[in-house]
C-alpha positions in Angstrom: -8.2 76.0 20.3 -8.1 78.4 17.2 -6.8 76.4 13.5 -4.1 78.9 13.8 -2.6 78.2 17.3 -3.0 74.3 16.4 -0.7 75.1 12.9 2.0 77.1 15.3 2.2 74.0 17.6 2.7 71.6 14.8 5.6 73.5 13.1 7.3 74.2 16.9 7.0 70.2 17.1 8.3 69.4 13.8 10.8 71.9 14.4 12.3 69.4 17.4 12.7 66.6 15.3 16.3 67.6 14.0 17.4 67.7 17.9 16.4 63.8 18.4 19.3 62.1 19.7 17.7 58.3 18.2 21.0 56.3 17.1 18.8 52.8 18.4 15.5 53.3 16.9 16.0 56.3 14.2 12.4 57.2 15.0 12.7 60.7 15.7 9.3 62.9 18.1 9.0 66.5 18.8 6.9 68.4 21.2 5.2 71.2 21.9 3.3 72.2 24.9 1.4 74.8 25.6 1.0 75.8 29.1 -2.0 78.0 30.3 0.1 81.1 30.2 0.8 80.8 26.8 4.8 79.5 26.7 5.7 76.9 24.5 7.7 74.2 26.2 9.6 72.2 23.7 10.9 68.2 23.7 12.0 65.6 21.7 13.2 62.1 22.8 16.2 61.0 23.7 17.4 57.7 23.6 19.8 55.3 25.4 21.5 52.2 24.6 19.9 50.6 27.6 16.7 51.6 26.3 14.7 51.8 30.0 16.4 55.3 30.9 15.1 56.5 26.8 12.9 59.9 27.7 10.3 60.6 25.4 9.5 64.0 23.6 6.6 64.5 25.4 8.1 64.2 29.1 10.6 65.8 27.8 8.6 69.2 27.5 6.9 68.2 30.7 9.9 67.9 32.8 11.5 71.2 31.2 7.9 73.4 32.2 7.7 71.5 35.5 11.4 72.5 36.4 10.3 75.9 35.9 8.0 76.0 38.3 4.9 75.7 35.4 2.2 73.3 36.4 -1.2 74.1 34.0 -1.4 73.2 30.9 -4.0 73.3 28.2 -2.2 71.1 25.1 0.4 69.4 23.6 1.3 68.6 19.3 3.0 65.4 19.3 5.1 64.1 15.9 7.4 62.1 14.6 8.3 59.4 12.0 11.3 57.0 11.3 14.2 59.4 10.2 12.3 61.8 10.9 9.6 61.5 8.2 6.0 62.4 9.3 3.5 59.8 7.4 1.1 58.6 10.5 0.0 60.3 13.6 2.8 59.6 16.7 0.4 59.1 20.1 2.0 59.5 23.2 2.8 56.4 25.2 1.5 55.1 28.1 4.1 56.6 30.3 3.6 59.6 28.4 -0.3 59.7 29.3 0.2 59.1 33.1 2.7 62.3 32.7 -0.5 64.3 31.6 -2.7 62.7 34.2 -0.6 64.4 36.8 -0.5 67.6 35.4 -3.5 68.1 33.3 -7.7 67.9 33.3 -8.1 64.9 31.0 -11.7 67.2 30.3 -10.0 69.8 29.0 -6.3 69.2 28.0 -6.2 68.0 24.2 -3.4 66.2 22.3 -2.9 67.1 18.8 -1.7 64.5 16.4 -0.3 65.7 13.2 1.2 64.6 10.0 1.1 68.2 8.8 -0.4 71.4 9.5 -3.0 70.0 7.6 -3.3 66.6 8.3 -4.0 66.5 12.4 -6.5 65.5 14.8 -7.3 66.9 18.2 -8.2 64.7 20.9 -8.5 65.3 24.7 -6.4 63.3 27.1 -10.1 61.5 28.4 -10.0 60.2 25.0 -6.4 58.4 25.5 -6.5 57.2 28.6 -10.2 56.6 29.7 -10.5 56.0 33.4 -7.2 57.2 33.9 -5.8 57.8 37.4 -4.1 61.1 38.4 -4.4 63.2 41.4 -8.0 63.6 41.9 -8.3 60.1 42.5 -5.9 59.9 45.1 -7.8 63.2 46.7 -11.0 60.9 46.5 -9.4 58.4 48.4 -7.7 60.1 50.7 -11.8 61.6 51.4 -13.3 58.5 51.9 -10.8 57.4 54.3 -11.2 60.8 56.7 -14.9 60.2 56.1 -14.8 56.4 57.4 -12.6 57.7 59.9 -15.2 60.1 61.5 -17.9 57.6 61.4 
């Protein structure tokens, strides 16, 4: 991904952060994600008092491309900071991750953690969740069982 594109998702995320609802934690995240046909799908979390229903930024941006009937993507910019206030990279959570497994070539999708649009790293989704488990797994499964099957 071009330095350019990577700078235009980090100010769309940081441009989410104002639109955290975070009266719990005051730890506001914004998203950008960039499906394969080149719209930006935007999140940022939103919290609850019962904490277990809290969405995050990032499935936030998931769940608003996947409504719309998107289903490739090649990245996402992920940031945020208490009040706001970008001083260390924000990685998606675990939840997060398995959202990407299911839509998203750990190979080839990357994750861009940024402090700035200076001050990021790119990583692909193989990288933060090694031996991860997504679709193809299930297809692998669902292969050796017609395989055993027809023996």
């Amino acid at each position: 991904m071009e330095r350019e594109q990577i700078q235009s998702l980090i100010r769309t995320a940081v441009e989410q952060l104002p639109r955290a609802y975070v009266p719990y934690s005051r730890f506001r995240v914004g998203a950008a994600l960039l499906a394969k046909d080149g719209k930006v799908y935007t999140g940022c979390n939103v919290e609850n008092a019962a904490y277990t229903p809290t969405n995050c930024a990032e499935r936030t941006a998931f769940f608003k491309a996947v409504s719309e009937g998107v289903r490739e993507f090649s990245a996402i910019c992920v940031v945020g900071g208490p009040d706001g206030v970008l001083s260390s990279f924000t990685p998606p959570c675990g939840v997060c991750r398995q959202v990407m497994m299911e839509f998203c070539d750990p190979e080839q999708f990357e994750i861009i953690l940024a402090v700035s649009s200076e001050d990021y790293q790119v990583f692909r989704l193989k990288e933060l969740i090694p031996m991860g488990f997504g679709p193809a797994n299930l297809a692998e499964q669902e292969k050796r069982e017609v395989q055993h099957a027809e023996v």
